[in-house]
C-alpha positions as a Python dict, from the first residue, in 0.01 Angstrom:
ca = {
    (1, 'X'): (0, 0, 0),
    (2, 'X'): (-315, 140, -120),
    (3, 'X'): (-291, 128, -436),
    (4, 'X'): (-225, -267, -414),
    (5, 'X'): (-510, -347, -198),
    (6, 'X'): (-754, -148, -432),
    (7, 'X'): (-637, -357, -725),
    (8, 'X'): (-615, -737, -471),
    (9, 'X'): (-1011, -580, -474),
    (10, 'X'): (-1042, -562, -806),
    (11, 'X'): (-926, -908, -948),
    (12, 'X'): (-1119, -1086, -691),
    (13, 'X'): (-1433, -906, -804),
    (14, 'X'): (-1352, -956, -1176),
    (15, 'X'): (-1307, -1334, -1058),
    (16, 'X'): (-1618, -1352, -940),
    (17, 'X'): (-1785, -1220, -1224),
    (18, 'X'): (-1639, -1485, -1417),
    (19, 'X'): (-1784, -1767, -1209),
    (20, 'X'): (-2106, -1591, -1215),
    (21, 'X'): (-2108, -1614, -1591),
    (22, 'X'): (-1949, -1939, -1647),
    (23, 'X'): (-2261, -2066, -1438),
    (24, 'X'): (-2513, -1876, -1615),
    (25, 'X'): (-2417, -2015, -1953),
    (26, 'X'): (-2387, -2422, -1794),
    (27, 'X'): (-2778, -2373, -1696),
    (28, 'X'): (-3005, -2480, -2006),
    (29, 'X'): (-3324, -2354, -2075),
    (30, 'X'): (-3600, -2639, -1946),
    (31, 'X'): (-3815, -2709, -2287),
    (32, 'X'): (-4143, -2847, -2241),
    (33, 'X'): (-4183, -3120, -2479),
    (34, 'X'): (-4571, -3168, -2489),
    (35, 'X'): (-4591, -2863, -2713),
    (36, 'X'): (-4359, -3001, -2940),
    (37, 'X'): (-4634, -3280, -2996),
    (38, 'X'): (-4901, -3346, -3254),
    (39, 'X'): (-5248, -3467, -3220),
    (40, 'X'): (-5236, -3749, -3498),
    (41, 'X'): (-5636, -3907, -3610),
    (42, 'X'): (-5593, -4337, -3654),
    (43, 'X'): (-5821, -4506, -3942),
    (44, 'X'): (-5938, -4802, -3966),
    (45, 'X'): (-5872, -5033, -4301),
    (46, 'X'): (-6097, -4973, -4610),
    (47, 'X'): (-6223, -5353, -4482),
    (48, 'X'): (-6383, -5125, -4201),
    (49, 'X'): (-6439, -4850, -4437),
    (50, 'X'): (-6144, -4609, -4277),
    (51, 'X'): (-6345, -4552, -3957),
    (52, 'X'): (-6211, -4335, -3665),
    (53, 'X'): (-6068, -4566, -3414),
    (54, 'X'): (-5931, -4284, -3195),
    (55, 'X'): (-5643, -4015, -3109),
    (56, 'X'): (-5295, -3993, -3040),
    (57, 'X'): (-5035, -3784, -2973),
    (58, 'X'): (-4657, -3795, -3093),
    (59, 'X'): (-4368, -3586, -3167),
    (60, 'X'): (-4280, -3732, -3543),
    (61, 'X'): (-4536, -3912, -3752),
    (62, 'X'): (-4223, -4194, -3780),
    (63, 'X'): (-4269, -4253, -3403),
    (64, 'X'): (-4627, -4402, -3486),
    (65, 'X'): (-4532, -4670, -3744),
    (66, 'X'): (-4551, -5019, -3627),
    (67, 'X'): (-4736, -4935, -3270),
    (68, 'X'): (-5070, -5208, -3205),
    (69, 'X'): (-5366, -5057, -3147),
    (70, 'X'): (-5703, -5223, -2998),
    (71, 'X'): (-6060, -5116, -3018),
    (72, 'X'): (-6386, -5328, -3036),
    (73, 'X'): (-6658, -5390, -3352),
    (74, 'X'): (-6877, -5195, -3132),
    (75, 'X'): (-6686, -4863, -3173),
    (76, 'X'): (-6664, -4859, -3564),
    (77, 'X'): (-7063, -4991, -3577),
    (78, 'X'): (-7205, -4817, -3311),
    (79, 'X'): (-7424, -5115, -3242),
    (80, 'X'): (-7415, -5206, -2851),
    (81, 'X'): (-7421, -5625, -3019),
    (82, 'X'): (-7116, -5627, -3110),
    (83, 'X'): (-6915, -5551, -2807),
    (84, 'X'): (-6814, -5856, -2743),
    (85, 'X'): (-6581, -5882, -3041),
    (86, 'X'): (-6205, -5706, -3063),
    (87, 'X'): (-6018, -5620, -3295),
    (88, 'X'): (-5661, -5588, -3333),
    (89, 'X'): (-5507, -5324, -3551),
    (90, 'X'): (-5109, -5222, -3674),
    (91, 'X'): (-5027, -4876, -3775),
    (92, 'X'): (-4854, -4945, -4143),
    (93, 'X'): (-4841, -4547, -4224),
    (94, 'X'): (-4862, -4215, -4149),
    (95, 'X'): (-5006, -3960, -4404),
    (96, 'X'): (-5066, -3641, -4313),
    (97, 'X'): (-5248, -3574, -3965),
    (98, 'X'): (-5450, -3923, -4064),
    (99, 'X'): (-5269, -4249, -3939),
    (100, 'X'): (-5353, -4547, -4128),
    (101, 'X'): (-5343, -4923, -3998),
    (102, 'X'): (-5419, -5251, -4108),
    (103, 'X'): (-5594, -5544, -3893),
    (104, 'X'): (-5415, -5793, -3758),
    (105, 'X'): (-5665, -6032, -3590),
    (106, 'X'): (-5977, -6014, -3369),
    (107, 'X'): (-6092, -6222, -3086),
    (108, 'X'): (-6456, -6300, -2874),
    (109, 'X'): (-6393, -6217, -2580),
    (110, 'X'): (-6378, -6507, -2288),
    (111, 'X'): (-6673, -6382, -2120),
    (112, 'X'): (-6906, -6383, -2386),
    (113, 'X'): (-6813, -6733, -2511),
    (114, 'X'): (-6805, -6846, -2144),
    (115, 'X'): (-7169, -6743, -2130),
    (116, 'X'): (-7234, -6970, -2463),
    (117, 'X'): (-7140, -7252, -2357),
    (118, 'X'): (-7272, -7275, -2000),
    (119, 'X'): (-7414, -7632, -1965),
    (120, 'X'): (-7315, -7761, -2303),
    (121, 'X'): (-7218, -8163, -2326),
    (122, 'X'): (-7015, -8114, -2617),
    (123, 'X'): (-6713, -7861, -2723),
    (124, 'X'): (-6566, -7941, -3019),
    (125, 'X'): (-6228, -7682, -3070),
    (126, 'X'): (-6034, -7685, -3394),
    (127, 'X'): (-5698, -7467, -3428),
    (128, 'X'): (-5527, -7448, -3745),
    (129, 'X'): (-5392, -7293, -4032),
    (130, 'X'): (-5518, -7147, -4347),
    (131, 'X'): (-5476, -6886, -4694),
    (132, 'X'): (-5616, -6640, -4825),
    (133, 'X'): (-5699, -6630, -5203),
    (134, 'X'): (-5430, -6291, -5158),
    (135, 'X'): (-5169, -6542, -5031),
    (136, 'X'): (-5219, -6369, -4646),
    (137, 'X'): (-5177, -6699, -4396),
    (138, 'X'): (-5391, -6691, -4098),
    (139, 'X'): (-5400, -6897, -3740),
    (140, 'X'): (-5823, -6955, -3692),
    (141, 'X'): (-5922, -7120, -3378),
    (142, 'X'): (-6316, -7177, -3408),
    (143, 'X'): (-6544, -7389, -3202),
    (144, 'X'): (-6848, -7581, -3229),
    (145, 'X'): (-7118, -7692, -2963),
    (146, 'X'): (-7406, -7816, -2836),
    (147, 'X'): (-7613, -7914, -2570),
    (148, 'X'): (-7614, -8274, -2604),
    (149, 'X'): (-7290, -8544, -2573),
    (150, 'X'): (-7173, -8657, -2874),
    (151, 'X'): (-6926, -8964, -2972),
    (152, 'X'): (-6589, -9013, -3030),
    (153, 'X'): (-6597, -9050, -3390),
    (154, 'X'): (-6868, -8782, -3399),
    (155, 'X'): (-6621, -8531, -3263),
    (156, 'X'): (-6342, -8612, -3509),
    (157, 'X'): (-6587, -8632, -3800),
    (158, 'X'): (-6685, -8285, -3719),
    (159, 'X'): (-6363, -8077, -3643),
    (160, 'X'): (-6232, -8248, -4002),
    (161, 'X'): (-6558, -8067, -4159),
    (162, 'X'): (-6533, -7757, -3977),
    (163, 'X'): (-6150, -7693, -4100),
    (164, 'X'): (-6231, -7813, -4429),
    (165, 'X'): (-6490, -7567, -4497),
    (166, 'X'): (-6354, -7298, -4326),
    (167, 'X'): (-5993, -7323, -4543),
    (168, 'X'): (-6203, -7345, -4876),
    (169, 'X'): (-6389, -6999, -4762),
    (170, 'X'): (-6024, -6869, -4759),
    (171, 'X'): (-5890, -6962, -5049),
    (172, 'X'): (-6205, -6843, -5188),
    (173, 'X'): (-6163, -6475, -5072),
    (174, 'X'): (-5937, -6226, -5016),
    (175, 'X'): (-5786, -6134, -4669),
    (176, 'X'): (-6021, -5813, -4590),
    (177, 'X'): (-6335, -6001, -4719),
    (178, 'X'): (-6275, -6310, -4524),
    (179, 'X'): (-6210, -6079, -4211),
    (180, 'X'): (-6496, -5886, -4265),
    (181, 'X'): (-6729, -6255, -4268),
    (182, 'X'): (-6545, -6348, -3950),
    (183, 'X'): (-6633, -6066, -3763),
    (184, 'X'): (-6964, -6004, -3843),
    (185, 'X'): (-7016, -6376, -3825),
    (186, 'X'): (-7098, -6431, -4159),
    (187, 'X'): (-6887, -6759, -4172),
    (188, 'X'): (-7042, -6923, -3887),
    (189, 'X'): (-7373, -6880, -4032),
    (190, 'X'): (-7216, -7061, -4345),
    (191, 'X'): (-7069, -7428, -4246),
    (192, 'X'): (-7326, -7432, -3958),
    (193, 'X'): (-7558, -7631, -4229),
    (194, 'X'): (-7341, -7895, -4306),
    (195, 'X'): (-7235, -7967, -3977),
    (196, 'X'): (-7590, -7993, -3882),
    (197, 'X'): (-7582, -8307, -4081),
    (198, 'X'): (-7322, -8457, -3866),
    (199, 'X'): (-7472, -8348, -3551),
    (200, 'X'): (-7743, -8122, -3435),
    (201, 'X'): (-7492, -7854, -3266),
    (202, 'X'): (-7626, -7585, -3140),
    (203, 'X'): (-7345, -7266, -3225),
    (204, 'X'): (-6995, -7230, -3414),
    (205, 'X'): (-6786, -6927, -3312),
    (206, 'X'): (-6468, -6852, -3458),
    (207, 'X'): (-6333, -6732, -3118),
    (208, 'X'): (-5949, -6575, -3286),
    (209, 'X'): (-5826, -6518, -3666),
    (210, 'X'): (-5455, -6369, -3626),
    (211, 'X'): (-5280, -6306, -3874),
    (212, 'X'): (-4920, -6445, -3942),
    (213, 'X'): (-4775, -6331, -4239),
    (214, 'X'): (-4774, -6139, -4601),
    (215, 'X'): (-4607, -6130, -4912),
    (216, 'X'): (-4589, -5755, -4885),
    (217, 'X'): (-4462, -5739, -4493),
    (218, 'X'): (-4332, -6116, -4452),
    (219, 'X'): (-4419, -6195, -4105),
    (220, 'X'): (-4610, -6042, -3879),
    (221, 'X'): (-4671, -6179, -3567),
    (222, 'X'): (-4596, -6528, -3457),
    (223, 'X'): (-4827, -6796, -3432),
    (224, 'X'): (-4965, -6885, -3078),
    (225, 'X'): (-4876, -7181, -2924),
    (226, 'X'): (-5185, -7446, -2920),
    (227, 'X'): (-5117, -7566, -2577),
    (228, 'X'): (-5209, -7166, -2440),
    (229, 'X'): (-5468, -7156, -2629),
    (230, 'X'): (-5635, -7498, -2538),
    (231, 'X'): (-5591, -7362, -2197),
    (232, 'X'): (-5830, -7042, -2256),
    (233, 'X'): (-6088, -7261, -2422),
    (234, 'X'): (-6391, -7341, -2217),
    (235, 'X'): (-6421, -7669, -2053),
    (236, 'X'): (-6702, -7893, -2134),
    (237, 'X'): (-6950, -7999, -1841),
    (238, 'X'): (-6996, -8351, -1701),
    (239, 'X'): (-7234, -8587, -1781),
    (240, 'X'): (-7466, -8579, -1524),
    (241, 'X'): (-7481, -9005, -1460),
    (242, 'X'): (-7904, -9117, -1370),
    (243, 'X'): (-7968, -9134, -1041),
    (244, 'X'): (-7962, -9579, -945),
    (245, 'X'): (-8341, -9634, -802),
    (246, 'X'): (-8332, -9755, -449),
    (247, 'X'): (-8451, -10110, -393),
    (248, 'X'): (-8777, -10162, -230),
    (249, 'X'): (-8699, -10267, 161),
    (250, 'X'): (-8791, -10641, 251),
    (251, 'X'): (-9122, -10685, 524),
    (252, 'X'): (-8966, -10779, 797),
    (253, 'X'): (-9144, -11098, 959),
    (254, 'X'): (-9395, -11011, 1205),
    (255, 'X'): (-9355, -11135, 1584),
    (256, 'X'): (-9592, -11370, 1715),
    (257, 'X'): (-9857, -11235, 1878),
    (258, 'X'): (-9898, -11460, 2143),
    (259, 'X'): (-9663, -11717, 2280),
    (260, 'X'): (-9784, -12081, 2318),
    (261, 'X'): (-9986, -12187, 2624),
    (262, 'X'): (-9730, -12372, 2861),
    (263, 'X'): (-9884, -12694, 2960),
    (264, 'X'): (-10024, -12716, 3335),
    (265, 'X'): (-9887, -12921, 3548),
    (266, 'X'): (-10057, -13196, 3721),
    (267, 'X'): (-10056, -13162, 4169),
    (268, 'X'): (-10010, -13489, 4357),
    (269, 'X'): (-10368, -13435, 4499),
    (270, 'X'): (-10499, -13490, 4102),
    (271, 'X'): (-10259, -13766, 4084),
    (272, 'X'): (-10408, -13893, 4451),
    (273, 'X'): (-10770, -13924, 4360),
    (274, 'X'): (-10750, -14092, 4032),
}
């Protein structure tokens, strides 16, 4: 009887040391993943002159491909001027520690141009199409104002001009250059003269360029729609209608100072002695 309870002993401690095992291997070692990461350094485009834009981190350089990054003109210039404008960039490659991107559009922000065109009569907003001499097709929405109202005809006469001379500046240059005179305002400065001669406006700003496609890439984003972006677009201010004169009031006729004398009437005594 001994003998068999020793050994009942035995297997159920050999049991449990089985278990115990069987455990041990199911738990997995916890891996922390942030070391397995890589501090990667994103350039801007040689149209920028391959500027630090910034860090990030990732665990394969192929995890980095495609992702949007934003930054402002400010941070590749250094000059405190140009904050107002962003700039929208795509990461094409990855060579290297050094992550390489391309622009994709840039934008004034809403403040700024909502500051610039506080108490202007006239807004004239033009959103269309146009191509670069390297076949690169772009959505541009500029505008043009001033601080006086202008006509009907005046207004159409002017947004024709201002997307005529805007396309032939694109077809004239190449995708990067015509970027570069966008964002640095270059353009603006340009067809300002001739629209001068239609009316004296006072600014042009062209508020987005986004680009839509490539021959190299095909598309690349999709175009916005024009009702959302009418909607950002600043609204133009009332004409303030003259104020009507009021008439001078009528003198009213003055009372009469005194009332007639009533006539005195005659007692029978009078009467009596005549």
């Amino acid at each position: 009887m001994g003998k068999a309870k020793r050994d009942k002993k035995k297997a159920k401690k050999a049991a449990k040391i089985k278990t115990t095992r069987k455990v041990k291997k199911k738990k997995k070692k916890s891996v922390d993943t942030w070391k397995t990461k890589k501090w990667f350094i994103i350039a801007a485009p040689k149209a920028f002159e391959g500027k630090e834009l910034g860090q990030t981190i990732a665990t394969k350089p192929e995890e980095l491909i495609g992702r949007a990054v934003k930054s402002t003109l400010r941070q590749i210039t250094g000059n405190i001027s140009h904050q107002h404008v962003q700039l929208r960039f795509k990461v094409m490659d990855v060579k290297g520690q050094t992550v390489n991107t391309e622009v994709i559009g840039n934008e004034i922000q809403r403040g700024y141009i909502g500051r610039q065109t506080r108490r202007m009569k006239s807004l004239v907003p033009a959103i269309f199409r146009v191509q670069t001499k390297d076949k690169k097709k772009l959505q541009i929405t500029a505008l043009a104002f001033g601080r006086h109202s202008m006509r009907i005809g005046q207004k159409k006469d002017m947004r024709k001009k201002m997307v005529e001379l805007i396309t032939d500046i694109a077809k004239e240059n190449s995708y990067h250059k015509f970027v570069q005179e966008a964002v640095y305002a270059k353009v603006s400065a340009t067809i300002i003269k001739d629209l001068k001669k239609i009316y004296p406006i006072q600014r042009v700003e062209l508020i987005k360029v986004r680009l839509l496609s490539t021959p190299e890439l095909g598309v690349v984003q999709e175009a916005e729609k024009v009702a959302d972006i009418e909607q950002e677009l600043p609204k133009e201010e009332p004409e303030e209608k003259p104020k009507k004169k009021a008439a001078p009031k009528k003198a009213e006729p003055k009372e009469a100072e005194e009332e007639a004398p009533a006539e005195e009437e005659t007692t029978e005594e009078e009467t009596a002695e005549e």
